[in-house]
MIKETI-953247 format. One record per residue: residue in one letter; x, y, z of N, C-alpha, C in turn. Coordinates in steps of 0.1 Angstrom, whole numbers, padded with zeros to 4 digits, always signed. Last residue first. Layout:
<rs>
AXYZXYZXYZ
...
</rs>
This chain:
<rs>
X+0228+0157+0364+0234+0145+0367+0242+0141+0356
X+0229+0193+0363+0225+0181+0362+0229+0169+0367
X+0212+0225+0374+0216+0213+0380+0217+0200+0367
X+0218+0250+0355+0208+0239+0359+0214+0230+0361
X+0221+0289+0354+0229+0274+0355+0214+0263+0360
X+0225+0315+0334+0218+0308+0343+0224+0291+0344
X+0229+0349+0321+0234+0336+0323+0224+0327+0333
X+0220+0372+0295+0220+0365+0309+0224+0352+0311
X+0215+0377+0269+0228+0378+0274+0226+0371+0285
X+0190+0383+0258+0197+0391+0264+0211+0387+0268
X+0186+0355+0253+0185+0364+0237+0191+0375+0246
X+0203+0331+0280+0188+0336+0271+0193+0349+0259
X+0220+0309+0283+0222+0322+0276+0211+0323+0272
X+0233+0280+0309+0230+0282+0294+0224+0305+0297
X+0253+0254+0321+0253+0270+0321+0249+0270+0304
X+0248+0227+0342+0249+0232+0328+0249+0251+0324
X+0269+0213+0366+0257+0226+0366+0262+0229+0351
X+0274+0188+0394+0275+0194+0378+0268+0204+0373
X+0291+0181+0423+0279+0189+0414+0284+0192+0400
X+0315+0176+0430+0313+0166+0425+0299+0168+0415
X+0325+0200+0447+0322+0187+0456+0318+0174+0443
X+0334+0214+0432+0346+0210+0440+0341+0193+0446
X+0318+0212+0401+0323+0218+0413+0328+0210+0421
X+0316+0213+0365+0317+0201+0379+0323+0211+0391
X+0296+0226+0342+0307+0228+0351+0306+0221+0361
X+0292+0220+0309+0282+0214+0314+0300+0218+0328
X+0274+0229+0281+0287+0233+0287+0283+0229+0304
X+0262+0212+0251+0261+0216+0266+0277+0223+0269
X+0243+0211+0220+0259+0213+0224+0255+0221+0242
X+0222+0207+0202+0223+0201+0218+0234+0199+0226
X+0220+0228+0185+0223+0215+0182+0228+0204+0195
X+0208+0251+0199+0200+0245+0189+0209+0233+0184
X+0232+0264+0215+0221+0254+0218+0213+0244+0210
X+0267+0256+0204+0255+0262+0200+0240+0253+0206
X+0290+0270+0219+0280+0261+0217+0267+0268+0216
X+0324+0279+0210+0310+0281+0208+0304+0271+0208
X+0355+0291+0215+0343+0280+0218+0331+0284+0219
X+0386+0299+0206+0371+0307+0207+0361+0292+0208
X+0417+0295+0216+0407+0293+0211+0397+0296+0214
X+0438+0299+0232+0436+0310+0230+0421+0304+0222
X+0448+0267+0236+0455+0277+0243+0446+0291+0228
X+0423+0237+0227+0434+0248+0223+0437+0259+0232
X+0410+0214+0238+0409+0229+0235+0422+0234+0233
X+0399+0182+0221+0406+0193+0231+0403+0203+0226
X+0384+0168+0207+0387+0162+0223+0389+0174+0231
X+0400+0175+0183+0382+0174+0185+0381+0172+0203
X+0424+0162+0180+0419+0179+0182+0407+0182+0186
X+0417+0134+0175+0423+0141+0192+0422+0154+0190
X+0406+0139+0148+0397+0128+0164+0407+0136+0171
X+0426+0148+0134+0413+0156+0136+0402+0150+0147
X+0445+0128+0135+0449+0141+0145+0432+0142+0146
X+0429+0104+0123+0436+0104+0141+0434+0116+0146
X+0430+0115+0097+0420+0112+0107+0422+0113+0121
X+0459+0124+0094+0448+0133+0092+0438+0127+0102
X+0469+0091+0095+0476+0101+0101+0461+0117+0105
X+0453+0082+0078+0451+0075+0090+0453+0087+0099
X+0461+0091+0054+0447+0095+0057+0446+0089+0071
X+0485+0084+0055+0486+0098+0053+0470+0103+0059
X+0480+0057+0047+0492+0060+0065+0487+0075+0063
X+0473+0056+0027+0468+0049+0035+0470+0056+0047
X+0493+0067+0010+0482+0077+0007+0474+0071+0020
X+0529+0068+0017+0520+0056+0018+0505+0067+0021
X+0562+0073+0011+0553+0078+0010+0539+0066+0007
X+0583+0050+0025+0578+0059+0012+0565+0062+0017
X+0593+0043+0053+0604+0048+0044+0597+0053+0030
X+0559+0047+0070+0573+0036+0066+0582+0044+0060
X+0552+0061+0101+0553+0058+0091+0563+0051+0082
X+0543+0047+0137+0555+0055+0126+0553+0054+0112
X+0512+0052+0148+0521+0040+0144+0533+0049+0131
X+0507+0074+0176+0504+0069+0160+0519+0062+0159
X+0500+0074+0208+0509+0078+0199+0503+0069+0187
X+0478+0086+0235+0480+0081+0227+0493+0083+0218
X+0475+0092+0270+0484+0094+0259+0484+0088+0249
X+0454+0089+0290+0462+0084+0281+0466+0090+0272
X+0432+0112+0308+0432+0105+0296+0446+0101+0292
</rs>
């Protein structure tokens, strides 16, 4: 992914530039993960965790009520 940068703000204080500023960040935090952050998907809102292997396979990894793991092939 590219590198994005935001447009400098001007010499005063501008309520426009401030909410652009906020928006933007909370779009590019949303993209990423953070160094130590807790990730939760939740099934019931169709949040996937979806792992690419070496060769190019993808495999969804999902959690029955016990705890167990299990993976499903996807495309």
């Amino acid at each position: 992914m590219a590198r994005r940068t935001f447009t400098r703000p001007g010499e005063e204080y501008n309520r426009e530039y401030q909410n652009y500023l906020v928006s933007e960040l909370e779009n590019q935090s949303g993209l990423t993960f953070n160094k130590g952050e807790r990730i939760e998907a939740n099934g019931g809102d169709q949040t996937e965790i979806v792992l690419v292997s070496p060769d190019g396979s993808k495999f969804k990894i999902e959690a029955d009520n016990s705890g167990n793991l299990s993976t499903t092939a996807v495309s």
